[in-house]
N, CA, C and O atoms as a printed pandas DataFrame, in Angstrom:
     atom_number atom_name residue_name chain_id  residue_number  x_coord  y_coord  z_coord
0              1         N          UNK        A               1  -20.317   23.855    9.258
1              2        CA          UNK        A               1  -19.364   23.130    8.427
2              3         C          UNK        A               1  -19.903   23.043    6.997
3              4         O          UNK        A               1  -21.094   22.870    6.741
4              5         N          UNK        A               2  -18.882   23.183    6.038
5              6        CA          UNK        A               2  -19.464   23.013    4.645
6              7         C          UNK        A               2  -19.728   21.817    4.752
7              8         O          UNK        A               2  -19.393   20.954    5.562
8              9         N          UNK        A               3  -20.849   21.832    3.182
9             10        CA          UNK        A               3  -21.411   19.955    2.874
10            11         C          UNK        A               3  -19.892   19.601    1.952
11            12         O          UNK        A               3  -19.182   20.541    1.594
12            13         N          UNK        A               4  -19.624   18.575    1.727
13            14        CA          UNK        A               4  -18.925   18.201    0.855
14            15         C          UNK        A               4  -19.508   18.564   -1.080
15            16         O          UNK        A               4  -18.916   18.460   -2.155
16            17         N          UNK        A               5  -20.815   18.968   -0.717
17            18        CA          UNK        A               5  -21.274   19.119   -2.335
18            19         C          UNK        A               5  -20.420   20.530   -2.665
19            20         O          UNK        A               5  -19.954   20.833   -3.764
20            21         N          UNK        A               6  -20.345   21.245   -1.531
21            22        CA          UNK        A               6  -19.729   22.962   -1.810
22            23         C          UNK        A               6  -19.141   23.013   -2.292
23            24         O          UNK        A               6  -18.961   23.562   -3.379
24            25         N          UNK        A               7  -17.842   21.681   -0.815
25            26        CA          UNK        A               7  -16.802   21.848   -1.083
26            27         C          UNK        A               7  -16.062   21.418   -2.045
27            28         O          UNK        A               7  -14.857   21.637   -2.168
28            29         N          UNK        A               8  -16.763   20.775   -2.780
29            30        CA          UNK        A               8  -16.119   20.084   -3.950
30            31         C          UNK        A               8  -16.429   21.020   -5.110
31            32         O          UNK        A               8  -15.712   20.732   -6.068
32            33         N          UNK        A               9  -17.302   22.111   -5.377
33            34        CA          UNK        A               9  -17.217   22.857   -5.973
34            35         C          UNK        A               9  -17.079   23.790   -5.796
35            36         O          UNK        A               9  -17.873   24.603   -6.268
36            37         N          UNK        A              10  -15.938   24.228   -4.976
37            38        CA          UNK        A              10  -15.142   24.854   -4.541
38            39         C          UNK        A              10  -13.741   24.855   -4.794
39            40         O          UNK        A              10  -12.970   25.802   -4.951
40            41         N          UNK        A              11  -13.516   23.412   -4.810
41            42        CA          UNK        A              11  -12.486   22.840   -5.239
42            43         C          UNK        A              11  -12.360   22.827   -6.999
43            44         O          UNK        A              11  -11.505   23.270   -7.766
44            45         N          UNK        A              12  -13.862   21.975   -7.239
45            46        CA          UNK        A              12  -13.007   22.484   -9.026
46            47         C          UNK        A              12  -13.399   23.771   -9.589
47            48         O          UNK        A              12  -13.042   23.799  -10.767
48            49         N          UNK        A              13  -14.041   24.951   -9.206
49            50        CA          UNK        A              13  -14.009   26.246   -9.449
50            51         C          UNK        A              13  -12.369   26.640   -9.365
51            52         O          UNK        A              13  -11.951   27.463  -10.179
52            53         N          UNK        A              14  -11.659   26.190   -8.613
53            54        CA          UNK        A              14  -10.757   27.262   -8.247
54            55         C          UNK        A              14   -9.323   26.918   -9.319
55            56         O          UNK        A              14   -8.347   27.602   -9.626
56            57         N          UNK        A              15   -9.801   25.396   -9.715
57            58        CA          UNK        A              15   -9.161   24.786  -10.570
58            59         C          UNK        A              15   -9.530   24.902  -11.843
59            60         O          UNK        A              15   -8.994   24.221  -12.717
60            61         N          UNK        A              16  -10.387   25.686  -12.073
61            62        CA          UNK        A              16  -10.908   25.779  -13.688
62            63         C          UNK        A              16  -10.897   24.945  -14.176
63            64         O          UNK        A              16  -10.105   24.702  -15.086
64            65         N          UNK        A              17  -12.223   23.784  -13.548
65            66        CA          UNK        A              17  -12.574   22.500  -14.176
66            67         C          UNK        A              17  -14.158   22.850  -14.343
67            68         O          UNK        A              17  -14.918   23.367  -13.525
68            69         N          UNK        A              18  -14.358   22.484  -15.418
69            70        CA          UNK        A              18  -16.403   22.841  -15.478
70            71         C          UNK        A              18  -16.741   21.430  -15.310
71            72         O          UNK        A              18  -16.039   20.429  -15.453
72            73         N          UNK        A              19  -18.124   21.583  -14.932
73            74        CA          UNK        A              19  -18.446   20.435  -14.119
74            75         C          UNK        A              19  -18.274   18.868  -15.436
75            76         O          UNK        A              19  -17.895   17.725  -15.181
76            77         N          UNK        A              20  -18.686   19.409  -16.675
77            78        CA          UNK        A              20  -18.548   18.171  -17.440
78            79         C          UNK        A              20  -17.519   17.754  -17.399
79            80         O          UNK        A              20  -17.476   16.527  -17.309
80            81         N          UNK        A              21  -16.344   18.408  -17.436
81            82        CA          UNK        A              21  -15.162   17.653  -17.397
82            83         C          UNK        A              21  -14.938   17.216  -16.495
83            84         O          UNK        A              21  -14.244   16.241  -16.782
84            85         N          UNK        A              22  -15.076   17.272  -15.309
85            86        CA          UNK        A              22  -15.143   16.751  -13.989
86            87         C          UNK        A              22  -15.646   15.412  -14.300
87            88         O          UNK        A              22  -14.948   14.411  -14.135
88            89         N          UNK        A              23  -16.731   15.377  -14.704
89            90        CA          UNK        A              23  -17.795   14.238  -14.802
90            91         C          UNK        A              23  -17.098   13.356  -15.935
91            92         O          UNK        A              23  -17.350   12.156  -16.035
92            93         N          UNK        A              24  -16.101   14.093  -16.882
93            94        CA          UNK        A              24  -15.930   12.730  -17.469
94            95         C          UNK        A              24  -14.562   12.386  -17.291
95            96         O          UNK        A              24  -14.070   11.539  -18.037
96            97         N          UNK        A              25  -13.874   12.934  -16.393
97            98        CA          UNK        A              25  -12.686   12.351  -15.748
98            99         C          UNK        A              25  -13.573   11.331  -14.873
99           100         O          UNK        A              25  -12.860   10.364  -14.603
100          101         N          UNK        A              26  -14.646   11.211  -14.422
101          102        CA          UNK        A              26  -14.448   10.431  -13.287
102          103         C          UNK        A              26  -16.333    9.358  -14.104
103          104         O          UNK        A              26  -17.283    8.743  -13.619
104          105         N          UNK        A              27  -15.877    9.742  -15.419
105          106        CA          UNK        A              27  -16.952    8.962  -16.073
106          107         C          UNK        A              27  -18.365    8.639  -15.243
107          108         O          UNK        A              27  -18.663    7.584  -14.683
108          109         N          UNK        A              28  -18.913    9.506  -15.306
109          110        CA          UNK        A              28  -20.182   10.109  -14.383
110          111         C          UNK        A              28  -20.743   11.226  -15.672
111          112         O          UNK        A              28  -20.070   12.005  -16.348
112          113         N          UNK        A              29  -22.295   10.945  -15.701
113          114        CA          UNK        A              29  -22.777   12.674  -16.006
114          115         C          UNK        A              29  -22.327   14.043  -15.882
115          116         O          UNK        A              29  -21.145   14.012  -15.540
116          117         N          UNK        A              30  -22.595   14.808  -15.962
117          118        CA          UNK        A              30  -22.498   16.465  -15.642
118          119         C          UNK        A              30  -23.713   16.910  -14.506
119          120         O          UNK        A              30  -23.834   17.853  -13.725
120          121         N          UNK        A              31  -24.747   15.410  -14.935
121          122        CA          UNK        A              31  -26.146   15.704  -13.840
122          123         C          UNK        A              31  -25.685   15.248  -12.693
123          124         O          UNK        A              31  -26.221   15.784  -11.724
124          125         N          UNK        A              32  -24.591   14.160  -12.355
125          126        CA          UNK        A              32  -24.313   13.865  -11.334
126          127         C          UNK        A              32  -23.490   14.500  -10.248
127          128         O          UNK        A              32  -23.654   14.394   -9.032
128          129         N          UNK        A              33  -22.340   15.353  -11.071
129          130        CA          UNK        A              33  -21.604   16.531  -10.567
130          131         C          UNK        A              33  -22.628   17.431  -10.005
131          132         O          UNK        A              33  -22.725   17.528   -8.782
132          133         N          UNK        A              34  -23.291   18.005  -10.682
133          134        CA          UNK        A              34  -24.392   18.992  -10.082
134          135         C          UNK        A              34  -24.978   18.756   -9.051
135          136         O          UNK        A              34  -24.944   19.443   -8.031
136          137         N          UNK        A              35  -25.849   17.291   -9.307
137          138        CA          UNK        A              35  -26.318   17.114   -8.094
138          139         C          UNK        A              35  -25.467   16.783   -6.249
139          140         O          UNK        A              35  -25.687   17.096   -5.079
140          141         N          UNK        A              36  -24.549   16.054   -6.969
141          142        CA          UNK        A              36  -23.382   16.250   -5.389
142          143         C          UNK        A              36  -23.416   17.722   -5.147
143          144         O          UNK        A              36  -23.956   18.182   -4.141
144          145         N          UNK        A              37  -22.785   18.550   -6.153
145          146        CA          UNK        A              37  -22.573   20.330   -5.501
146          147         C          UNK        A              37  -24.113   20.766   -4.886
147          148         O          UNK        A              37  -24.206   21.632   -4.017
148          149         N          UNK        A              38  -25.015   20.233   -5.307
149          150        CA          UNK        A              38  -26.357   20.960   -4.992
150          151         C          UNK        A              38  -26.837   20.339   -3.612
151          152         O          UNK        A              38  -27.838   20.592   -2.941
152          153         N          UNK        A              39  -25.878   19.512   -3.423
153          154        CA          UNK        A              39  -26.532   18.241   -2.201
154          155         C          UNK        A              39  -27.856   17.527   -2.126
155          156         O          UNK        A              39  -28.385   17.156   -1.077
156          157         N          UNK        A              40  -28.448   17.336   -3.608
157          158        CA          UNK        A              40  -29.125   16.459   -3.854
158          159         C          UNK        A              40  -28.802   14.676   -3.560
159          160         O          UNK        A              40  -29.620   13.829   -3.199
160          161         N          UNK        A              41  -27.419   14.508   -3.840
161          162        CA          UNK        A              41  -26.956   13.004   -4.296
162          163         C          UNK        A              41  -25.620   13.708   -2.934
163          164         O          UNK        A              41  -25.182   14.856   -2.859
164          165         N          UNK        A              42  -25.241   12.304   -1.901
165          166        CA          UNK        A              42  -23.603   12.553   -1.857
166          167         C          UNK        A              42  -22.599   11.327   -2.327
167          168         O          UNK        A              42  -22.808   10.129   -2.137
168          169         N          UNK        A              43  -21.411   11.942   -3.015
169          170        CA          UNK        A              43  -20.359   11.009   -3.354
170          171         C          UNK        A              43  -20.356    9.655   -2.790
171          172         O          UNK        A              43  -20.702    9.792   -1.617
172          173         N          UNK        A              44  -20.176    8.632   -2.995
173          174        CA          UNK        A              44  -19.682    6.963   -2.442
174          175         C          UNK        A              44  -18.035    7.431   -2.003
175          176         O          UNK        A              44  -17.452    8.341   -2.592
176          177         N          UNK        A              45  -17.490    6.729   -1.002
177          178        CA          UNK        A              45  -15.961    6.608   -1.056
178          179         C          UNK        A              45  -15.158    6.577   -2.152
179          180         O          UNK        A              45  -14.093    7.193   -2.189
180          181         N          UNK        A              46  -15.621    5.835   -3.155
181          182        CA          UNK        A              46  -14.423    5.971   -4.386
182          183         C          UNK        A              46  -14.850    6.421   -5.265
183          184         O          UNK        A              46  -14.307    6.050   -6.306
184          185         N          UNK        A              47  -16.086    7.502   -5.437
185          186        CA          UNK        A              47  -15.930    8.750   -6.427
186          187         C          UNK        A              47  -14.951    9.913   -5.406
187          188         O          UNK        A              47  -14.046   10.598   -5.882
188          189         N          UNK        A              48  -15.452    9.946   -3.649
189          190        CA          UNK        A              48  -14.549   10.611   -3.057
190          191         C          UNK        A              48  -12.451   10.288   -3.443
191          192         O          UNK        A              48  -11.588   11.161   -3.538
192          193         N          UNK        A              49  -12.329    9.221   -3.530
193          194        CA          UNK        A              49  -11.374    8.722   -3.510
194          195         C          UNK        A              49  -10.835    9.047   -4.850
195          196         O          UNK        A              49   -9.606    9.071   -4.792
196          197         N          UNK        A              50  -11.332    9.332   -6.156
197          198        CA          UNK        A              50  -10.916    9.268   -7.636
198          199         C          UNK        A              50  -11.116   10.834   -7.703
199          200         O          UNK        A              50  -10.530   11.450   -8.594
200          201         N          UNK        A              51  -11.824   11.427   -6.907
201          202        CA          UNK        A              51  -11.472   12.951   -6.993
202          203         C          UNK        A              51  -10.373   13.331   -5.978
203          204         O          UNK        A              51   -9.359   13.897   -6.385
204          205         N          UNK        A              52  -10.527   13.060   -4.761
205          206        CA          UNK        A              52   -9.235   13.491   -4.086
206          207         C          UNK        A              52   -7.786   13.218   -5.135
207          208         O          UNK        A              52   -6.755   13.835   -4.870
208          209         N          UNK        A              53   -7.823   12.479   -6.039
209          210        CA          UNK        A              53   -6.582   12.073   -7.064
210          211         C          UNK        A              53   -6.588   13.007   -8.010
211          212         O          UNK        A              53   -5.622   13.620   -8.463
212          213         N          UNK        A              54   -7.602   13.085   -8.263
213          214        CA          UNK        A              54   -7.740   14.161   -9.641
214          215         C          UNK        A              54   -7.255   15.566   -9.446
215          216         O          UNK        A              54   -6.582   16.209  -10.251
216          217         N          UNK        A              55   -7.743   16.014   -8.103
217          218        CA          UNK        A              55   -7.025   17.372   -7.183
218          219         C          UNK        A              55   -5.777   17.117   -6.549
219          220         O          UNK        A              55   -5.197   18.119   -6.133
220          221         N          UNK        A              56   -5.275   16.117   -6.390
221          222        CA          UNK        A              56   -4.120   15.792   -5.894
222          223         C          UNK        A              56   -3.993   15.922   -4.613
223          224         O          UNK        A              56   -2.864   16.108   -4.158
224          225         N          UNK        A              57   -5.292   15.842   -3.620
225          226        CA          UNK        A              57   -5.442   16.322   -2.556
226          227         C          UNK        A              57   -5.753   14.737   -1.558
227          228         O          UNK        A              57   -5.843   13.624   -2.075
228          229         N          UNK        A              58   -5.889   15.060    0.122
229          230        CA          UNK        A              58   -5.831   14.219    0.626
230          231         C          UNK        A              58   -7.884   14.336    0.896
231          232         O          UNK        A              58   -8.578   15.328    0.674
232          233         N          UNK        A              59   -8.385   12.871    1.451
233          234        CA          UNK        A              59   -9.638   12.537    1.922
234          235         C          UNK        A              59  -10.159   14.364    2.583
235          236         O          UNK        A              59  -10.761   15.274    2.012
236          237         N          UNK        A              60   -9.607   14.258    3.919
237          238        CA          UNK        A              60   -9.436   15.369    4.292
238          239         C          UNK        A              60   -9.990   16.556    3.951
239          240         O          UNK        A              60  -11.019   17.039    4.425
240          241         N          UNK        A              61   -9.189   17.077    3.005
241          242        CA          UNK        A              61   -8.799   18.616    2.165
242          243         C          UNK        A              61   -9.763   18.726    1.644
243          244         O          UNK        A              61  -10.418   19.765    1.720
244          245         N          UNK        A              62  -10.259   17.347    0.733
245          246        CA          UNK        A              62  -11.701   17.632    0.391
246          247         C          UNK        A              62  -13.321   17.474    0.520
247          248         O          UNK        A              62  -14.235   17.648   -0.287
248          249         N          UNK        A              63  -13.276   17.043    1.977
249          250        CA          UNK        A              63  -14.135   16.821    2.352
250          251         C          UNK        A              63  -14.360   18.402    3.550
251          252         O          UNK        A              63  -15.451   18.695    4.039
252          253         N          UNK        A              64  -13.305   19.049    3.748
253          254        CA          UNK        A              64  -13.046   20.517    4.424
254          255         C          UNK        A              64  -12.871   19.919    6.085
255          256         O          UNK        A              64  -13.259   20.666    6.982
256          257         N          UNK        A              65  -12.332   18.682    6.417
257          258        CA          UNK        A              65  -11.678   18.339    7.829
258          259         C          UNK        A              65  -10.461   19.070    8.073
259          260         O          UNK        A              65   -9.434   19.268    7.424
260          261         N          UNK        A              66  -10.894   19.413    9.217
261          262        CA          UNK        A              66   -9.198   19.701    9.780
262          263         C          UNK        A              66   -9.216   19.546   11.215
263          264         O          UNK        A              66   -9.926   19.971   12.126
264          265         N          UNK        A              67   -7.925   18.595   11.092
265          266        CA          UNK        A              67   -7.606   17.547   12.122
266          267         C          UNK        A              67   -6.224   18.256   12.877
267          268         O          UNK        A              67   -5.089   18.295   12.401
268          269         N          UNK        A              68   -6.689   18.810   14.224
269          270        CA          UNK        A              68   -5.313   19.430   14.924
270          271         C          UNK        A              68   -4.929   18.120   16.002
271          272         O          UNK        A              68   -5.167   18.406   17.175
272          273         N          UNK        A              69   -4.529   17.125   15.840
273          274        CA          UNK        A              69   -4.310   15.885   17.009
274          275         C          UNK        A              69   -2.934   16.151   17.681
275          276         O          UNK        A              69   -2.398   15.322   18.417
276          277         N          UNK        A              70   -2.453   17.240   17.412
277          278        CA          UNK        A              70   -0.915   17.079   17.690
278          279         C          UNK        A              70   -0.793   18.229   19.205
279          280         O          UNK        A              70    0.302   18.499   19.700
280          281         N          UNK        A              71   -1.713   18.614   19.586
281          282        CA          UNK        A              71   -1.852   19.316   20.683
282          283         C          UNK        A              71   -1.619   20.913   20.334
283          284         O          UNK        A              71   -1.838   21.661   21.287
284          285         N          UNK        A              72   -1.304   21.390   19.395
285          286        CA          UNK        A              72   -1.802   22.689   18.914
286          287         C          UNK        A              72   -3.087   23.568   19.538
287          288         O          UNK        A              72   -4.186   23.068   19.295
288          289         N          UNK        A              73   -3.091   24.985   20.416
289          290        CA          UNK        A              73   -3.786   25.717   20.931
290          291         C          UNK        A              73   -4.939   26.209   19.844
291          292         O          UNK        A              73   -4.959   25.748   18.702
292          293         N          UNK        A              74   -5.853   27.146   20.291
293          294        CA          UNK        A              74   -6.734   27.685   19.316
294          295         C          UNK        A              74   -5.987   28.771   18.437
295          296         O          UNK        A              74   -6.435   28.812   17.291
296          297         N          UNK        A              75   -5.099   29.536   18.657
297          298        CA          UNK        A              75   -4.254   30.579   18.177
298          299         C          UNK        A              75   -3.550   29.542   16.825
299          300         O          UNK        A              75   -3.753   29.721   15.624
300          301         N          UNK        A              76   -2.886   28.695   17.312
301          302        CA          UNK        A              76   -2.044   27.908   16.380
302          303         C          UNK        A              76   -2.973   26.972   15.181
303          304         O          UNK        A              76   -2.626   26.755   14.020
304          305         N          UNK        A              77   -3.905   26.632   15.682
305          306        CA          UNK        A              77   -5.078   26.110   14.805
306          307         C          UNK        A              77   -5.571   27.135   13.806
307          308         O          UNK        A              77   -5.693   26.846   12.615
308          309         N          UNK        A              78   -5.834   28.246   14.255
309          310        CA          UNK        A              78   -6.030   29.536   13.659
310          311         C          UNK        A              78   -5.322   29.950   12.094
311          312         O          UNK        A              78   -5.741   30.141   10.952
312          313         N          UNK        A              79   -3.899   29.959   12.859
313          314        CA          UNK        A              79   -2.584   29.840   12.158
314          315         C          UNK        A              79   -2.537   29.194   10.815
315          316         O          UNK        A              79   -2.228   29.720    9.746
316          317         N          UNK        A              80   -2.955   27.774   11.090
317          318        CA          UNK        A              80   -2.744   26.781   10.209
318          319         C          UNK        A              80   -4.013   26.799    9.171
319          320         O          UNK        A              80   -3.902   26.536    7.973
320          321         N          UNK        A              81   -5.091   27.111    9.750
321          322        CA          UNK        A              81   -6.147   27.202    8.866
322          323         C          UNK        A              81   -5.919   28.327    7.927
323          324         O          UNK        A              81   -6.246   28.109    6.761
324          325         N          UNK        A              82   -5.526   29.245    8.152
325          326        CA          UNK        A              82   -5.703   30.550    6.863
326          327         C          UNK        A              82   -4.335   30.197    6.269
327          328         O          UNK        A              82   -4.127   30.466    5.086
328          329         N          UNK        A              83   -3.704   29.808    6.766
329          330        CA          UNK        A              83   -2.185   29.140    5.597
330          331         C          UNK        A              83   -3.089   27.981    4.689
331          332         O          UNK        A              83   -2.858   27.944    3.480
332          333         N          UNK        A              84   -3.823   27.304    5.098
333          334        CA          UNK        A              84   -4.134   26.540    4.296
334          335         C          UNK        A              84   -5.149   26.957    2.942
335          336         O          UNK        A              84   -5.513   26.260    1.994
336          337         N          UNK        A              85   -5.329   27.863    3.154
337          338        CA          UNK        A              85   -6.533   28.525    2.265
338          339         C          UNK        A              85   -5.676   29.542    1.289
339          340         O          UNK        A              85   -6.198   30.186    0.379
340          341         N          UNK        A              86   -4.209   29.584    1.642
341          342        CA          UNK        A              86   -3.905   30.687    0.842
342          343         C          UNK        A              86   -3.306   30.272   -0.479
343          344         O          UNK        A              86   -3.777   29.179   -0.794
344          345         N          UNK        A              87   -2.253   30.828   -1.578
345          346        CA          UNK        A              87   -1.801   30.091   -3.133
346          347         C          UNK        A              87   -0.709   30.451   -2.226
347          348         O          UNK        A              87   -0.655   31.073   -1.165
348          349         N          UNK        A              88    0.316   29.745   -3.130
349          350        CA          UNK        A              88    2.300   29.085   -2.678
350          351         C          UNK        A              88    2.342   30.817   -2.577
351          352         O          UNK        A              88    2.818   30.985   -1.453
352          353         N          UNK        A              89    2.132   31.979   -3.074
353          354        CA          UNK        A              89    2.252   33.212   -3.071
354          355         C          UNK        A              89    2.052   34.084   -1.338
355          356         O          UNK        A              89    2.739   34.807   -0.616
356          357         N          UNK        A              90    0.710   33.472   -1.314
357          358        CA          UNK        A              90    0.433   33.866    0.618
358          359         C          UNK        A              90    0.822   33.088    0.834
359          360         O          UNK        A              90    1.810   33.787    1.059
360          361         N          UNK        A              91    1.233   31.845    1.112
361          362        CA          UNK        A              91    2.237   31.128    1.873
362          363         C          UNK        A              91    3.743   31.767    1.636
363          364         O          UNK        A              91    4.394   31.484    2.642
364          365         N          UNK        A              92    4.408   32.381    0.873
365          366        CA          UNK        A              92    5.722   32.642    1.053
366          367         C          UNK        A              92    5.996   34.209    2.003
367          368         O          UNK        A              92    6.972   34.509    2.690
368          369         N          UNK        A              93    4.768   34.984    1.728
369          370        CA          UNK        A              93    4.878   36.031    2.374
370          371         C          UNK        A              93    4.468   35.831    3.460
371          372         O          UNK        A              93    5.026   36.575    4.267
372          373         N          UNK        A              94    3.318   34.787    4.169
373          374        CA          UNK        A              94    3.179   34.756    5.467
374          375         C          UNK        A              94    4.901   33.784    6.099
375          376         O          UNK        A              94    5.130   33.833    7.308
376          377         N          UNK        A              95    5.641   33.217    5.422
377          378        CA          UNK        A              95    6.507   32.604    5.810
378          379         C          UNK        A              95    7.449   34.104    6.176
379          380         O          UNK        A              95    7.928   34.313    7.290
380          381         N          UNK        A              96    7.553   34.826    5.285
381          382        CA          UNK        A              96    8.574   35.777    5.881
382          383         C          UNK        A              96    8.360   37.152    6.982
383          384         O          UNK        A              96    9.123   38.013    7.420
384          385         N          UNK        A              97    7.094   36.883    7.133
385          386        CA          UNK        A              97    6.253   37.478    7.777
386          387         C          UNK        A              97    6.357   37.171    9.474
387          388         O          UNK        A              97    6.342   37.965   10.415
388          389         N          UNK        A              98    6.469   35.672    9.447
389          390        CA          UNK        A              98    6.808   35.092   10.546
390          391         C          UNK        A              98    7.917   34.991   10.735
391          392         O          UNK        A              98    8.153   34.999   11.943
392          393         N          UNK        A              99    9.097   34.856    9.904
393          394        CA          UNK        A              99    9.853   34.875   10.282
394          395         C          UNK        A              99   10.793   36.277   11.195
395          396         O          UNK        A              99   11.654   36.125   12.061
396          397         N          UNK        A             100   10.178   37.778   10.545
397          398        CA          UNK        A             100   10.924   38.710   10.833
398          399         C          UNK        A             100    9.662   38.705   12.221
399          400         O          UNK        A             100    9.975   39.519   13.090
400          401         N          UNK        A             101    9.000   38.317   12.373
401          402        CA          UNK        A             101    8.087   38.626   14.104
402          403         C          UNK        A             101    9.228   37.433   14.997
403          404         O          UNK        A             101   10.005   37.967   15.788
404          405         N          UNK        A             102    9.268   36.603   14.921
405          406        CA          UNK        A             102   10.142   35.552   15.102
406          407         C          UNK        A             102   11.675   36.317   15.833
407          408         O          UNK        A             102   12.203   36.159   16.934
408          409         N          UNK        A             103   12.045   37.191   14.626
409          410        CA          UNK        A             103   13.639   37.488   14.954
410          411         C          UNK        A             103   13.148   38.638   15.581
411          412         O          UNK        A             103   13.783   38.937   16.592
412          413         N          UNK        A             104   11.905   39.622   15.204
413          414        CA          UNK        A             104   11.836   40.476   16.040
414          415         C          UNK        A             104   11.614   40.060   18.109
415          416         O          UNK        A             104   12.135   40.702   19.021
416          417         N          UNK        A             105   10.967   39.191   18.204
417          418        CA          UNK        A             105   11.055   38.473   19.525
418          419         C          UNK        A             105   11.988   37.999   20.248
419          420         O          UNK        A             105   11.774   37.589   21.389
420          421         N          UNK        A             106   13.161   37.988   19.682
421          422        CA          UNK        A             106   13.910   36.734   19.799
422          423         C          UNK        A             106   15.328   37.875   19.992
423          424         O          UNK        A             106   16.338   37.454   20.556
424          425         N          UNK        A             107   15.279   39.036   19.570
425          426        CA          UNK        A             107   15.935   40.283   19.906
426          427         C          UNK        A             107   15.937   41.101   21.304
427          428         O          UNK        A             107   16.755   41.727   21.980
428          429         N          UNK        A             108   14.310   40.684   21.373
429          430        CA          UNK        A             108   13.761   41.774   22.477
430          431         C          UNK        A             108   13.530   41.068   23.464
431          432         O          UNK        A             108   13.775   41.543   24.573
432          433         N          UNK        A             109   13.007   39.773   23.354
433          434        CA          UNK        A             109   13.083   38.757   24.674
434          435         C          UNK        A             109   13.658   39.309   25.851
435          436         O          UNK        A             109   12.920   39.553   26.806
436          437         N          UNK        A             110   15.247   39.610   25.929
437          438        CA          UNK        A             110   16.156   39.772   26.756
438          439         C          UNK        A             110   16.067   40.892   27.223
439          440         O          UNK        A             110   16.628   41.096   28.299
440          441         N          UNK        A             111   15.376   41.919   26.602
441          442        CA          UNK        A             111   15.523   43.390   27.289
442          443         C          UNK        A             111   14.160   43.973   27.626
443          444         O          UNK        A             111   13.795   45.084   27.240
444          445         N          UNK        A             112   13.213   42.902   28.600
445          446        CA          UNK        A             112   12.233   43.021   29.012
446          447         C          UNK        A             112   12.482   42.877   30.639
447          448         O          UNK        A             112   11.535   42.968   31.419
């Protein structure tokens, strides 16, 4: 499992945030950013909490949990994890992607 230091610079890499600005959205050093990504220092709840806002993201997302409670198989867990990793771009093509496997099944069902 990632540390949360990664994943959080992971998170503002992908957002083209450099670490100072990070640090002074959330009025902290640039030494302190570093050291969370380096896993020297880890976050308190409400630097976690004032960055999950800043990314617009949930506890979760940025800490790299993923919570299948809804009775979802390993295939479907699967599923959901690489949708989650992709931009609104791989999400629209895996949407139509599924959908024509979908109608392709749903054709042939009957003539098996």
């Amino acid at each position: 499992m990632q540390t949360v230091g990664k994943r959080l610079a992971e998170i503002r890499k992908s957002n083209k945030i450099k670490q100072i600005e990070l640090a002074e959205m959330l009025n902290v050093s640039q030494q302190v950013i570093s050291n969370i990504e380096r896993g020297v220092t880890t976050p308190d709840i409400e630097q976690l909490k004032k960055i999950a806002d800043i990314y617009n993201i949930s506890l979760d997302q940025l800490v790299g949990r993923e919570f299948f409670g809804d009775g979802t198989d390993g295939v479907e867990q699967k599923i959901i994890s690489y949708i989650k990793q992709m931009d609104d771009e791989g999400k629209e093509l895996s949407l139509g992607l599924l959908s024509q496997v979908a109608q392709y099944r749903g054709n042939n069902d009957g003539n098996k």
